[in-house]
C-alpha positions as CSV (number, residue, x, y, z in Angstrom):
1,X,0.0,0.0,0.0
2,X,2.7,2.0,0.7
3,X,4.3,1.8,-2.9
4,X,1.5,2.8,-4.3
5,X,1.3,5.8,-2.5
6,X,4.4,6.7,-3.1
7,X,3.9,6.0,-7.0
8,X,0.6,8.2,-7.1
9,X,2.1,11.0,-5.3
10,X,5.0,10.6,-8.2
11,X,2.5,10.5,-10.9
12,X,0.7,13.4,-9.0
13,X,3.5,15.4,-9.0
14,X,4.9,14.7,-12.5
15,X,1.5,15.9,-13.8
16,X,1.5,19.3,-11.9
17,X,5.0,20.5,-12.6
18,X,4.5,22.9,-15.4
19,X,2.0,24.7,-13.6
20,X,3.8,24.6,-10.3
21,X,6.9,26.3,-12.2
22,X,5.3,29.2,-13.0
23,X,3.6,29.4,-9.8
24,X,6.5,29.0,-7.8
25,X,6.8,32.9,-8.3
26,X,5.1,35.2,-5.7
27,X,2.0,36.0,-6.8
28,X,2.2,39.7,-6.6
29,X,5.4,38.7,-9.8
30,X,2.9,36.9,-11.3
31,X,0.0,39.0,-10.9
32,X,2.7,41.9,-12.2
33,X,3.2,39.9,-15.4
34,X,-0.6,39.9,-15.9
35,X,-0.9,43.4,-15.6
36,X,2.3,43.3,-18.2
37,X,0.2,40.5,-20.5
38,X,-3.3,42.9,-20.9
39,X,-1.5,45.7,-21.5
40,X,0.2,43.9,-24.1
41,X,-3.0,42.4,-25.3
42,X,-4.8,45.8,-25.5
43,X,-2.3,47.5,-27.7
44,X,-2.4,45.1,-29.6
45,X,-6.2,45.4,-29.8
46,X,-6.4,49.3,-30.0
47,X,-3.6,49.6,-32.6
48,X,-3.0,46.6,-34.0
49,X,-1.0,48.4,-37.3
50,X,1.5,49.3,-34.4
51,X,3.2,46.2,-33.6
52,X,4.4,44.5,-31.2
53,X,6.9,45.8,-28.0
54,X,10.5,45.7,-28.2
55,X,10.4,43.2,-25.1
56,X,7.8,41.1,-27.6
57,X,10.1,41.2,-30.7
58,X,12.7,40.1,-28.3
59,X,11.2,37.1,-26.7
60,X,10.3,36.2,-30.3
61,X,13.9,37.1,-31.7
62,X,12.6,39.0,-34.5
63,X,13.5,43.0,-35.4
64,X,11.1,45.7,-35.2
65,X,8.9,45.7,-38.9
66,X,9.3,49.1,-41.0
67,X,5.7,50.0,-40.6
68,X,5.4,49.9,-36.6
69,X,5.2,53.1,-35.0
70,X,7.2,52.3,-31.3
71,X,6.1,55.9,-30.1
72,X,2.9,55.2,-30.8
73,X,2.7,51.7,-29.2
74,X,5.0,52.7,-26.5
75,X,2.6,55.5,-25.3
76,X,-0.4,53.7,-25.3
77,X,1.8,50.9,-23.2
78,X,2.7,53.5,-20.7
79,X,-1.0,55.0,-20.2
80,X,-2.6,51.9,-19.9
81,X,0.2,50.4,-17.0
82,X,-0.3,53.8,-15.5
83,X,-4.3,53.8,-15.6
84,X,-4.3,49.9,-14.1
85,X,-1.3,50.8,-11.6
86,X,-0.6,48.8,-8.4
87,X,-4.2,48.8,-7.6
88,X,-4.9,46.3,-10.9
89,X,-1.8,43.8,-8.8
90,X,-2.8,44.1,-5.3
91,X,-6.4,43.6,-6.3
92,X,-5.3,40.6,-8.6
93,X,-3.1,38.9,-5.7
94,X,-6.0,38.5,-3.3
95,X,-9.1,38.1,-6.2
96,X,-7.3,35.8,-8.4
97,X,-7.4,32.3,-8.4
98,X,-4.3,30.3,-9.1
99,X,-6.3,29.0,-11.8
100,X,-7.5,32.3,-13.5
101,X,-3.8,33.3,-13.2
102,X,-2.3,30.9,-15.4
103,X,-5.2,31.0,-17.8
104,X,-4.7,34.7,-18.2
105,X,-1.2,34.9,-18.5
106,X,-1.8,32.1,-21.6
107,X,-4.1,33.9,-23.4
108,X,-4.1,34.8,-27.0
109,X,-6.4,38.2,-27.0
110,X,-8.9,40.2,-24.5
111,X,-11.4,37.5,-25.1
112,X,-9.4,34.8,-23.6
113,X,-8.9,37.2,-21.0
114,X,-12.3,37.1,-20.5
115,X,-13.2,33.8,-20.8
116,X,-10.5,32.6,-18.1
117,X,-12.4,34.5,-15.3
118,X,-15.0,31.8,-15.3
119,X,-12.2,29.4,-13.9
């Protein structure tokens, strides 16, 4: 009986590990990283001929395209981080679930967004 304890919690444990990695930061990082990810999300909605961050072309190793505007992009970045402020991460760190967390930070566009609050 013993064994197979020991094997469950194992299997258990094998099968929670990429979700446990990016949990093991604090939450107020992760929830910090959400406010980062609809930010990102919302340029990319509002002025989606704009183009992506220099912190997005980075993670995806590409160079800036000719027709983004990075003034453009980078002010609408800055108002909307300033408009959510730390009020957006302490309210996420005691609202958010661990489960809406890492549904949020993985999704796509606004409406993903919106559909991980119902987890």
């Amino acid at each position: 009986m013993g064994r197979v304890l020991v094997v469950y919690s194992v299997v258990l444990l094998l099968g929670c590990t990429e979700h446990s990695n990016e949990l093991d930061e604090s939450k107020e990082k992760l929830c910090e990283r959400l406010r980062n990810h609809v930010v990102d999300l919302k340029v990319a909605q509002l002025a989606p001929t704009v183009g992506p961050s220099a912190e997005e072309l980075a993670r995806m190793g590409e160079k800036r395209p000719p027709q983004a505007q990075p003034s453009v992009a980078e002010g609408h970045r800055a108002a909307l981080t300033h408009a959510l402020g730390d009020e957006y991460i302490s309210t996420c760190v005691t609202s958010v679930t661990a489960d809406q967390l890492a549904c949020s930070l993985k999704a796509k566009d606004t409406d993903g967004l919106v559909s991980c609050q119902n987890h």
